[in-house]
N, C-alpha and C positions, 0 to 999 in steps of 0.2 A: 678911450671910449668906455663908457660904462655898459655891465652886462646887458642892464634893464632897455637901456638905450637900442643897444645890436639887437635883442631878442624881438623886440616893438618895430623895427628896421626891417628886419626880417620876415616876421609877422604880415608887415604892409607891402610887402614884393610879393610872397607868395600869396596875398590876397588879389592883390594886381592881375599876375598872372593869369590866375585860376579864370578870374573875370575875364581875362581875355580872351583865352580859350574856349571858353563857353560861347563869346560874342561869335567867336569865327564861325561861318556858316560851313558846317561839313558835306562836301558832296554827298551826294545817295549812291549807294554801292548799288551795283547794276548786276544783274545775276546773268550769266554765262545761258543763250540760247541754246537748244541742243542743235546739231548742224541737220539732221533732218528727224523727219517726224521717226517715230519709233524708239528712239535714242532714252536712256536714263544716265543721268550720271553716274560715277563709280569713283573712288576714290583710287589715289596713285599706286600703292601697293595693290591693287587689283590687276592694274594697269600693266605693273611692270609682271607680276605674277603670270599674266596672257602674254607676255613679249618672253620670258624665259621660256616659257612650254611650248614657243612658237606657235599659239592658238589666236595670234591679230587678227588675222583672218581667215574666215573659216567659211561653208558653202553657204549658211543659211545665219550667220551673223559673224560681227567685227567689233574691235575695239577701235577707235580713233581717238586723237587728239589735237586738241584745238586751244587758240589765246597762241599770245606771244609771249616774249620772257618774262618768268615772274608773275602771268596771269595764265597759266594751261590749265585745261579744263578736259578733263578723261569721260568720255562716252561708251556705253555698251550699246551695241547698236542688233535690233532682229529685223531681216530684211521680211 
């Protein structure tokens, strides 16, 4: 096989592709409801920070956690 040949081969795959990928229609990412009113979100190192210091729950707010595996979503919650 000639180089010129492979390289133009090559070329027309990953032109292919790209086209393809583009045609696919991507779901819409769906943003994470908070579980009740009051609630902001907080990122997981926030999360676990309140779970070491034992402060989850506390008299006048809580951290909670929601989503199943691979989609959890960390709330700070003021009652």
């Amino acid at each position: 096989m000639k180089p010129l040949y492979f390289a133009t081969l090559a070329g027309a795959c990953a032109c292919a592709l790209a086209a393809l990928l583009i045609a696919i229609p991507h779901p819409p990412v769906k943003a994470e409801q908070a579980p009740v009113k009051g609630c902001v979100a907080v990122v997981k190192q926030e999360y676990d920070s309140a779970k070491k210091q034992m402060l989850l729950q506390m008299r006048y707010n809580s951290y909670t956690m929601t989503g199943g595996l691979g989609r959890r979503s960390y709330w700070y919650c003021r009652s």
